[in-house]
N, C-alpha and C positions, 0 to 999 in steps of 0.2 A: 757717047753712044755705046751700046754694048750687044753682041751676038748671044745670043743664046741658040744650042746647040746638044739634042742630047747625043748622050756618046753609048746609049743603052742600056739595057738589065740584065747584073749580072750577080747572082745569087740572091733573087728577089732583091737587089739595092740598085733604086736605077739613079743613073750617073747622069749628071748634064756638066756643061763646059760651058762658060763663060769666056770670052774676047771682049776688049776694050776698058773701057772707063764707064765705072759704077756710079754716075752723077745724074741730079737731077730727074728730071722721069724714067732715067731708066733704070732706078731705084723702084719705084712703082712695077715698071713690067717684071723685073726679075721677082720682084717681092707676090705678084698675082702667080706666076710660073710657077713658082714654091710652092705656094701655100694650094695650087690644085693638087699638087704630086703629093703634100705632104695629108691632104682631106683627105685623099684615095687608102692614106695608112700606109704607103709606101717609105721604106725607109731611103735614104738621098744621099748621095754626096756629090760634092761640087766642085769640079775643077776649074782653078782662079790661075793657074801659070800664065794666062796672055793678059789677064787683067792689071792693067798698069795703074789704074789709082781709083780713091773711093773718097766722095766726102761726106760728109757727117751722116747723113742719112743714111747712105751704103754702109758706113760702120754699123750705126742702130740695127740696121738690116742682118747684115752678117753675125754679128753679136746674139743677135735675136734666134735664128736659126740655127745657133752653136749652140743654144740654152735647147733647142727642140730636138738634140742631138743628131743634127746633120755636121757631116763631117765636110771641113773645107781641106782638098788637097793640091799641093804645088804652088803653095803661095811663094812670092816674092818674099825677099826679105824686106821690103819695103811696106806692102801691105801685110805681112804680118805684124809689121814696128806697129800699122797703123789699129789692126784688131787686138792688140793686147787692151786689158783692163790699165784705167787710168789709176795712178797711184796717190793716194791723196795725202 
């Protein structure tokens, strides 16, 4: 389960915060959340510091939104091991 929480706009970049674990549906919520703020043309960043784990989809997710350049900040070192590019 995961909280979402915005924490404001602050130089036209409005910030949200994330809590919990990025699994299962709540890959979906966060991913509709984004993609309204990001319609708007609003530019994003996303605080992940309470965010304790993500699977697969939450990476495609995060991944994906890093490509639409929103900025993810206060990751773990743990989920950022897990959004690095796989190396082939």
């Amino acid at each position: 389960m995961v909280r979402i929480s915005e924490s404001g706009s602050s130089d036209g970049i409005q910030a949200i915060r994330l809590e919990g674990r990025v699994v299962g549906p709540s890959v979906t919520e966060v991913q509709t959340y984004c993609q309204r703020i990001l319609s708007q043309g609003l530019p994003m960043t996303i605080d992940l510091a309470e965010v304790s784990f993500l699977d697969t989809k939450g990476i495609g997710l995060f991944r994906d939104l890093m490509s639409q350049q929103v900025r993810l900040l206060n990751c773990s070192p743990f989920v950022n091991e897990l959004l690095k590019p796989a190396v082939l």
